[in-house]
CHARMM-style PDB file with segment names, atoms N, HN, CA, C and O in Angstrom:
ATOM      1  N   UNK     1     -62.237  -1.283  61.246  1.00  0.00      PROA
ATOM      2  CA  UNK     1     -63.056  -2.451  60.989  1.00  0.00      PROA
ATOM      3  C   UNK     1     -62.141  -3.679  60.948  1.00  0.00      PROA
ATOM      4  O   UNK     1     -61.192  -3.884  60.191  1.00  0.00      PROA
ATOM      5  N   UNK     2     -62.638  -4.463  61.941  1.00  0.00      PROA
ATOM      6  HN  UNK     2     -63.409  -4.297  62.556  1.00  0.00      PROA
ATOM      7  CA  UNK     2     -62.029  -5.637  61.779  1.00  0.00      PROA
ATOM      8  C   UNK     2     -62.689  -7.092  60.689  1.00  0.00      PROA
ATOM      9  O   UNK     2     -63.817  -7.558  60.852  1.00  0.00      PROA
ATOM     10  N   UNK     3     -61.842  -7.525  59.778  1.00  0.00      PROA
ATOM     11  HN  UNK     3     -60.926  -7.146  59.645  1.00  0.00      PROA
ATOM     12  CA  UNK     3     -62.341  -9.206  59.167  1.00  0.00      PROA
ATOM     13  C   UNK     3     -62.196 -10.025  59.778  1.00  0.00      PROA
ATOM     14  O   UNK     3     -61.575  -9.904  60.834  1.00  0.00      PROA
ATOM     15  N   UNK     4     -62.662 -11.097  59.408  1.00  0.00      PROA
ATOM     16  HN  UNK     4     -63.167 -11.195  58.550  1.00  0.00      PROA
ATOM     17  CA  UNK     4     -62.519 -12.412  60.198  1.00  0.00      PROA
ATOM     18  C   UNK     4     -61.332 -12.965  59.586  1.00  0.00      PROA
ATOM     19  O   UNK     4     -60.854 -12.047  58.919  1.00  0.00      PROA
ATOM     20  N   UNK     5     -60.739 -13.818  59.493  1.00  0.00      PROA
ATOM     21  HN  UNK     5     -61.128 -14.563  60.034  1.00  0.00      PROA
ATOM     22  CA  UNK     5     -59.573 -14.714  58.581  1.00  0.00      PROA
ATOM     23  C   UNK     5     -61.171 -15.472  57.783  1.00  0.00      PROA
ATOM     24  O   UNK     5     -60.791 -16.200  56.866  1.00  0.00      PROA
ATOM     25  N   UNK     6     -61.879 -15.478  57.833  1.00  0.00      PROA
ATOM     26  HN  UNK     6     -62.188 -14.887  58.578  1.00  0.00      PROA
ATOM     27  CA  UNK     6     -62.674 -16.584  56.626  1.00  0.00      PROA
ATOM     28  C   UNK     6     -63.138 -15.121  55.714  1.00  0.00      PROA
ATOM     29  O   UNK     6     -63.428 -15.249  54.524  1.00  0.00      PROA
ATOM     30  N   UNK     7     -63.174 -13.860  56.325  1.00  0.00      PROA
ATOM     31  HN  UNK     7     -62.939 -13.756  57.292  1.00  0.00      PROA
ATOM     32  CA  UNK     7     -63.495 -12.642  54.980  1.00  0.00      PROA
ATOM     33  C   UNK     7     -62.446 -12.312  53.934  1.00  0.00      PROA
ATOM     34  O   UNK     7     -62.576 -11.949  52.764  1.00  0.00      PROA
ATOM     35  N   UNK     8     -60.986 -12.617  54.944  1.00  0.00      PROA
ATOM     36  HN  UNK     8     -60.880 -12.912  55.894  1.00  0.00      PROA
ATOM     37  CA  UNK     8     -59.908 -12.581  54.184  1.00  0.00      PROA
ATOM     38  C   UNK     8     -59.278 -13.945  53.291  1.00  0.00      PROA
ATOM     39  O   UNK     8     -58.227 -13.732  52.687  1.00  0.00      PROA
ATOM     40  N   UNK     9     -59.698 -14.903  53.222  1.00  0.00      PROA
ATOM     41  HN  UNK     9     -60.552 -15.077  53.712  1.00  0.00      PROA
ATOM     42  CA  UNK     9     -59.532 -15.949  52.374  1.00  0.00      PROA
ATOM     43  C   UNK     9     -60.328 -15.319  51.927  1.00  0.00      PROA
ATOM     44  O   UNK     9     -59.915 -14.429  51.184  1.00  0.00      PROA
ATOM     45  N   UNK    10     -61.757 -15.420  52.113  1.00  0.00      PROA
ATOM     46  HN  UNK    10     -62.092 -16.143  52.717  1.00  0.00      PROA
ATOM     47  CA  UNK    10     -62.504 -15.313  50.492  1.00  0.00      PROA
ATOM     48  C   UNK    10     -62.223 -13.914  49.543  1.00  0.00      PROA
ATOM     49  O   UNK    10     -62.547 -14.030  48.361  1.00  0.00      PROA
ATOM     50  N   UNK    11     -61.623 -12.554  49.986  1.00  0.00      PROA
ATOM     51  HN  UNK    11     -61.360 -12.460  50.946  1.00  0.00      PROA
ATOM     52  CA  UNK    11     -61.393 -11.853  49.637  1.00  0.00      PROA
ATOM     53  C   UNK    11     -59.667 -11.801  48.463  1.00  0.00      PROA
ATOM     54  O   UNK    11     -59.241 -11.237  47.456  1.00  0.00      PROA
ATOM     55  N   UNK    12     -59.274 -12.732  49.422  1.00  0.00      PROA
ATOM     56  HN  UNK    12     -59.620 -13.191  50.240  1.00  0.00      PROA
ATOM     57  CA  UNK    12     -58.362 -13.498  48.344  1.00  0.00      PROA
ATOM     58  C   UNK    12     -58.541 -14.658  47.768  1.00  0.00      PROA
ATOM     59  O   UNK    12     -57.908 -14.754  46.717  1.00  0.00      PROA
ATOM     60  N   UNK    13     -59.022 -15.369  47.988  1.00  0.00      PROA
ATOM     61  HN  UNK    13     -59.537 -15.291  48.842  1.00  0.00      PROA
ATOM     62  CA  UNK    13     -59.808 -16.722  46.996  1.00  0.00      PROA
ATOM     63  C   UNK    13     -60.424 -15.477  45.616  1.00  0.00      PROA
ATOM     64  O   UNK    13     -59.758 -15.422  44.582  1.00  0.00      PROA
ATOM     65  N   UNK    14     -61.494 -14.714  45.741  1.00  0.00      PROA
ATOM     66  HN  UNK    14     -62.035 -14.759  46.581  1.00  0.00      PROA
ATOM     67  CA  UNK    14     -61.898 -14.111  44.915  1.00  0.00      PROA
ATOM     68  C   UNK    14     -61.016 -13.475  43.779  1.00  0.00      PROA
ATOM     69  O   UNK    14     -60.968 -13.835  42.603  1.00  0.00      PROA
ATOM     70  N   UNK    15     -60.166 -12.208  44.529  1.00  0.00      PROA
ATOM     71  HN  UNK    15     -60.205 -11.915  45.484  1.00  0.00      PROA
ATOM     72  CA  UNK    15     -59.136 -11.625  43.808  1.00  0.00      PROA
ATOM     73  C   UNK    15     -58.309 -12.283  42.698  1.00  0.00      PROA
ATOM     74  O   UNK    15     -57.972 -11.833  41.603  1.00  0.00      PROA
ATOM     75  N   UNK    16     -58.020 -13.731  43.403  1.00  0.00      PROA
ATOM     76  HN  UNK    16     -58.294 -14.096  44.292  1.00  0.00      PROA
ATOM     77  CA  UNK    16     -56.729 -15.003  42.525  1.00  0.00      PROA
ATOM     78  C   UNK    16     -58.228 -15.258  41.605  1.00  0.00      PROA
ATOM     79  O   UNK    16     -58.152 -14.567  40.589  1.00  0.00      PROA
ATOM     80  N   UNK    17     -59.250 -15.858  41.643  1.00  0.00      PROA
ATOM     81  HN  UNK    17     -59.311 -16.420  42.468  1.00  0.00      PROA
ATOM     82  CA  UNK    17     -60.542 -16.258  40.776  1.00  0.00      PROA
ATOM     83  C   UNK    17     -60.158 -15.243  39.418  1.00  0.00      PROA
ATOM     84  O   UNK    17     -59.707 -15.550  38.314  1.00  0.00      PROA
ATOM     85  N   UNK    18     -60.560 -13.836  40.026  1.00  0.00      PROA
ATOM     86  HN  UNK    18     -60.926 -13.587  40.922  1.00  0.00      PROA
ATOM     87  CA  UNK    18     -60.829 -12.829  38.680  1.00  0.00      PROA
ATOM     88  C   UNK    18     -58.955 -12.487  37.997  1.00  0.00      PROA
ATOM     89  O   UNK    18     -58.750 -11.909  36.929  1.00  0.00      PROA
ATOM     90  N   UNK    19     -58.301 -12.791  38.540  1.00  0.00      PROA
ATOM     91  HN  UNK    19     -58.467 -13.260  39.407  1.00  0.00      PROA
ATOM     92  CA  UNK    19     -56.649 -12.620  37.772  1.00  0.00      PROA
ATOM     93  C   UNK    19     -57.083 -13.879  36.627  1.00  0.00      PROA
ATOM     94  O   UNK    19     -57.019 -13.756  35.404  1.00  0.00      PROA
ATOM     95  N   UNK    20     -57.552 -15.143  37.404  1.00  0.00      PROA
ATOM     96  HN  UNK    20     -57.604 -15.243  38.398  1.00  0.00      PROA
ATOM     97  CA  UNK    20     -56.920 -15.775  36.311  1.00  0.00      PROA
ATOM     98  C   UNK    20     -57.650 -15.691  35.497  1.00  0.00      PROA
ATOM     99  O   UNK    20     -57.229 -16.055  34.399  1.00  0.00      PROA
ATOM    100  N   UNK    21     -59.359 -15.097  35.573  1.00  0.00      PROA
ATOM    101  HN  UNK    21     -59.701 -14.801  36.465  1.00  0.00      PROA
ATOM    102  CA  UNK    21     -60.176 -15.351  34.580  1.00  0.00      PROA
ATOM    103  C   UNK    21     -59.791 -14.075  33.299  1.00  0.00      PROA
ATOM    104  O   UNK    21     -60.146 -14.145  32.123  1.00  0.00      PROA
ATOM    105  N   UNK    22     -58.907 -12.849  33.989  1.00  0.00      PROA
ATOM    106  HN  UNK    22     -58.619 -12.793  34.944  1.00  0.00      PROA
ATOM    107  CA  UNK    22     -58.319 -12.174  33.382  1.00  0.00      PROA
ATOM    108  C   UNK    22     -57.518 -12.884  32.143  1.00  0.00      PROA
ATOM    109  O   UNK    22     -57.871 -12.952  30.965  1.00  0.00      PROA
ATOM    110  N   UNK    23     -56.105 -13.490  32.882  1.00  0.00      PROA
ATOM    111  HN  UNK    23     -55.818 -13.435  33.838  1.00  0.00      PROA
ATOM    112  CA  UNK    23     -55.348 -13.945  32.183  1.00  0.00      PROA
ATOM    113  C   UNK    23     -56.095 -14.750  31.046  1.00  0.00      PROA
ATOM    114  O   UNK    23     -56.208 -14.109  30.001  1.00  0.00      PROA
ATOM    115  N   UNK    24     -56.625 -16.021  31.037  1.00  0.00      PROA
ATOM    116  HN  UNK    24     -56.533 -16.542  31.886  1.00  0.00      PROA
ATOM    117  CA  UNK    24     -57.408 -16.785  30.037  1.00  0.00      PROA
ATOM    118  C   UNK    24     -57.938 -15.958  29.211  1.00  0.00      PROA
ATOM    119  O   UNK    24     -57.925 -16.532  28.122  1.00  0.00      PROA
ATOM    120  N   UNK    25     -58.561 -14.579  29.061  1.00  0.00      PROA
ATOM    121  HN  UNK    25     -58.572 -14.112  29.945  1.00  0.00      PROA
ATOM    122  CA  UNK    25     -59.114 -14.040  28.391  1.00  0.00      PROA
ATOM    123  C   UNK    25     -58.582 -13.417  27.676  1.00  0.00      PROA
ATOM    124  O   UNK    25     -58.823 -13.359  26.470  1.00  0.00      PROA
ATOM    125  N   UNK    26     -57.539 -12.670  28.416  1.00  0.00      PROA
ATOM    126  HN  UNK    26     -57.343 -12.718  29.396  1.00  0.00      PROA
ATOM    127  CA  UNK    26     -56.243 -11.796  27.596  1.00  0.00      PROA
ATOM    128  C   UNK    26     -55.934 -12.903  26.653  1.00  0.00      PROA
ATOM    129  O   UNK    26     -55.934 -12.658  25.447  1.00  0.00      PROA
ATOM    130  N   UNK    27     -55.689 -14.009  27.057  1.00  0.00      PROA
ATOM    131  HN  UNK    27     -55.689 -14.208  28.037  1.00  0.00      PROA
ATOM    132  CA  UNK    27     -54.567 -15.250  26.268  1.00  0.00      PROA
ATOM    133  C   UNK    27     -55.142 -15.729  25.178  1.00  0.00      PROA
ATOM    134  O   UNK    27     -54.379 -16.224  24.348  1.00  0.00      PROA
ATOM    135  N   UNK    28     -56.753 -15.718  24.850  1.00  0.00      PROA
ATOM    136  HN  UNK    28     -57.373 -15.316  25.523  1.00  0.00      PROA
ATOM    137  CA  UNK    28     -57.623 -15.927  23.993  1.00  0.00      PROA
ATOM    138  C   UNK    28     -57.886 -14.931  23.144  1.00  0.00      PROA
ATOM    139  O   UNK    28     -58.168 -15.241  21.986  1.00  0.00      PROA
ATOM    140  N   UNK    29     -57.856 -13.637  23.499  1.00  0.00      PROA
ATOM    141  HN  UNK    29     -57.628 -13.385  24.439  1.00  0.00      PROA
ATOM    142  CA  UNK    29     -57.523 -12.031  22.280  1.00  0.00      PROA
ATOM    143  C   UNK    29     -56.703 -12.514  22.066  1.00  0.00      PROA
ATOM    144  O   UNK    29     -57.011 -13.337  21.204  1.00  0.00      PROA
ATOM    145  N   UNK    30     -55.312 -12.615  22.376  1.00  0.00      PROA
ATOM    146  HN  UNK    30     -55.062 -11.946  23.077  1.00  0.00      PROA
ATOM    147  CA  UNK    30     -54.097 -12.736  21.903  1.00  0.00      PROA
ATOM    148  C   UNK    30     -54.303 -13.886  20.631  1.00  0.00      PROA
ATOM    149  O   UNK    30     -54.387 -13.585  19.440  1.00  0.00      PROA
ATOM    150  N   UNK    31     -54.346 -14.881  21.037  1.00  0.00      PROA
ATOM    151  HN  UNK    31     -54.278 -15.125  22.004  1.00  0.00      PROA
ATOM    152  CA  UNK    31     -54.853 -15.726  19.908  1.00  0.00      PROA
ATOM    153  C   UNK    31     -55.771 -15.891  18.998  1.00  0.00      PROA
ATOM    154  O   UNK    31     -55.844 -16.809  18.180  1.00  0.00      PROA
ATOM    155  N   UNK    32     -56.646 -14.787  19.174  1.00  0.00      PROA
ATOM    156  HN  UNK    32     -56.587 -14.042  19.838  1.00  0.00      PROA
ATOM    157  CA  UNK    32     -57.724 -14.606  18.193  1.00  0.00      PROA
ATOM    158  C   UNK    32     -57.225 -13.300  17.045  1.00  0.00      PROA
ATOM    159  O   UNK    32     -57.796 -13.052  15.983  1.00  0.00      PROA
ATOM    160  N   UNK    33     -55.997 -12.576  17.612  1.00  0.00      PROA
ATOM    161  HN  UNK    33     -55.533 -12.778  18.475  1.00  0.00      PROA
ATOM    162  CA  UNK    33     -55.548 -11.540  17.225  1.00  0.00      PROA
ATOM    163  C   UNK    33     -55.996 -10.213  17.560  1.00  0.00      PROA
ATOM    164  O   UNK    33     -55.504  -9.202  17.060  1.00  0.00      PROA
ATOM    165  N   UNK    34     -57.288 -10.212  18.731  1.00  0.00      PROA
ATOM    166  HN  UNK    34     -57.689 -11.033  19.138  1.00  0.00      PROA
ATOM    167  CA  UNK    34     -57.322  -8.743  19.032  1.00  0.00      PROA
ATOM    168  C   UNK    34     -56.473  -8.436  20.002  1.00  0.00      PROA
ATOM    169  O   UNK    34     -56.079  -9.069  20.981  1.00  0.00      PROA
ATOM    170  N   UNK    35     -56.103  -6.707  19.336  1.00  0.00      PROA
ATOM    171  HN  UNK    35     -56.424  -6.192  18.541  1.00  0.00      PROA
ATOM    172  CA  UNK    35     -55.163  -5.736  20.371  1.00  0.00      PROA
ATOM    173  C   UNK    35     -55.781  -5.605  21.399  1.00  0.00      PROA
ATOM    174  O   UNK    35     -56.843  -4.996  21.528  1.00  0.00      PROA
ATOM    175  N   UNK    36     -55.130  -6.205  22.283  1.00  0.00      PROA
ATOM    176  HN  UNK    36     -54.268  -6.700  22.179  1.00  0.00      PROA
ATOM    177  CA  UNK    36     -55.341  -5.975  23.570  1.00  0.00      PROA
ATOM    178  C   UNK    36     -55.049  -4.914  24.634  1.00  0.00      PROA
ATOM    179  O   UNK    36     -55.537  -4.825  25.761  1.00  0.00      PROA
ATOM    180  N   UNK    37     -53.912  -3.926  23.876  1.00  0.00      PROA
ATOM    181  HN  UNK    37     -53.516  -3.999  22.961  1.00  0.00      PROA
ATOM    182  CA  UNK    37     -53.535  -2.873  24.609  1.00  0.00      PROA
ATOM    183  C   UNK    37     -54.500  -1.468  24.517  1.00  0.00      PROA
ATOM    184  O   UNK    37     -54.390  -0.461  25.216  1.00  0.00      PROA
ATOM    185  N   UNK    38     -55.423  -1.715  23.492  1.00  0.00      PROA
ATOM    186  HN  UNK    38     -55.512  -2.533  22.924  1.00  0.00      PROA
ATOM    187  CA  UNK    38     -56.409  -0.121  23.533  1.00  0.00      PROA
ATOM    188  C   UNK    38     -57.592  -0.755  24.455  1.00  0.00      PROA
ATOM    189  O   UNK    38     -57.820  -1.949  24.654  1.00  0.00      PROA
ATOM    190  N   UNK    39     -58.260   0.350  24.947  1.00  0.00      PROA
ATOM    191  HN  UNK    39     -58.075   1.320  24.786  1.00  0.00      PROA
ATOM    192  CA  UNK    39     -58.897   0.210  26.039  1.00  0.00      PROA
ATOM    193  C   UNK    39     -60.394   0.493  25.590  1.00  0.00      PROA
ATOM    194  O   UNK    39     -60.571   1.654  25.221  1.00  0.00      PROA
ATOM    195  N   UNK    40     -61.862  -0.599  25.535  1.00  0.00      PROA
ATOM    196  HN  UNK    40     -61.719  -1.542  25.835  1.00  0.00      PROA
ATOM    197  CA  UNK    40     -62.549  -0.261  25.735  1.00  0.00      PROA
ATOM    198  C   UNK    40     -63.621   1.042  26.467  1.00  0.00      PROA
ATOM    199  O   UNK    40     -64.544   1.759  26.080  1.00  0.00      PROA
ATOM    200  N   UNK    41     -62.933   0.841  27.592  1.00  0.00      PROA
ATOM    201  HN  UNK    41     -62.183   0.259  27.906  1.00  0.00      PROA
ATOM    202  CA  UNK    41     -63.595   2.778  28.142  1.00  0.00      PROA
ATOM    203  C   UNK    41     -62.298   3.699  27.546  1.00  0.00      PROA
ATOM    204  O   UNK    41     -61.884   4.039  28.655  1.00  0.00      PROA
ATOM    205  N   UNK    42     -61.940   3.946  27.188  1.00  0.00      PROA
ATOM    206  HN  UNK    42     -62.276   3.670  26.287  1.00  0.00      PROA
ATOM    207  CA  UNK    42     -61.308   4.689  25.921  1.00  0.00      PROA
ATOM    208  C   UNK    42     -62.035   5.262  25.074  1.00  0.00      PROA
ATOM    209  O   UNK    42     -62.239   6.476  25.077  1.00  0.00      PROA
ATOM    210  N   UNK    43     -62.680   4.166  23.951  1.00  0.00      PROA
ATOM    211  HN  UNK    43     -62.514   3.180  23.948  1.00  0.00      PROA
ATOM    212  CA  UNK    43     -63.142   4.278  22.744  1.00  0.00      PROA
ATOM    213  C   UNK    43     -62.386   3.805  21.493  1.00  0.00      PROA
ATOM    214  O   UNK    43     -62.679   3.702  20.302  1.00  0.00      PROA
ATOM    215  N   UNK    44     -60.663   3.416  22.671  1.00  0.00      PROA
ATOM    216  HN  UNK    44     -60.424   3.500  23.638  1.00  0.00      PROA
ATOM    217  CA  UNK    44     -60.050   2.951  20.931  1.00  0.00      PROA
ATOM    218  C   UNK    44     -60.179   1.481  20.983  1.00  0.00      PROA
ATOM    219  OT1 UNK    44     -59.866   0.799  20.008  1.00  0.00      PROA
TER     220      UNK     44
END
């Protein structure tokens, strides 16, 4: 299967979108004080 170059920007436009909305969120537990290293689908 071939993409176009405009499937592959948006496929990376997207990817960089959800990192950073990652990061901000991690960075906001962190400062709120929740552990961030146990894992919801876990259970811990």
């Amino acid at each position: 299967m071939l993409l176009s170059p405009a499937d592959i920007i948006a496929k990376i436009g997207f990817g960089a979108l959800i990192h950073k909305v990652v990061k901000l969120r991690t960075a906001d537990d962190l400062a709120a004080g929740i552990d961030t290293r146990t894992s919801v689908l876990s259970g811990g």
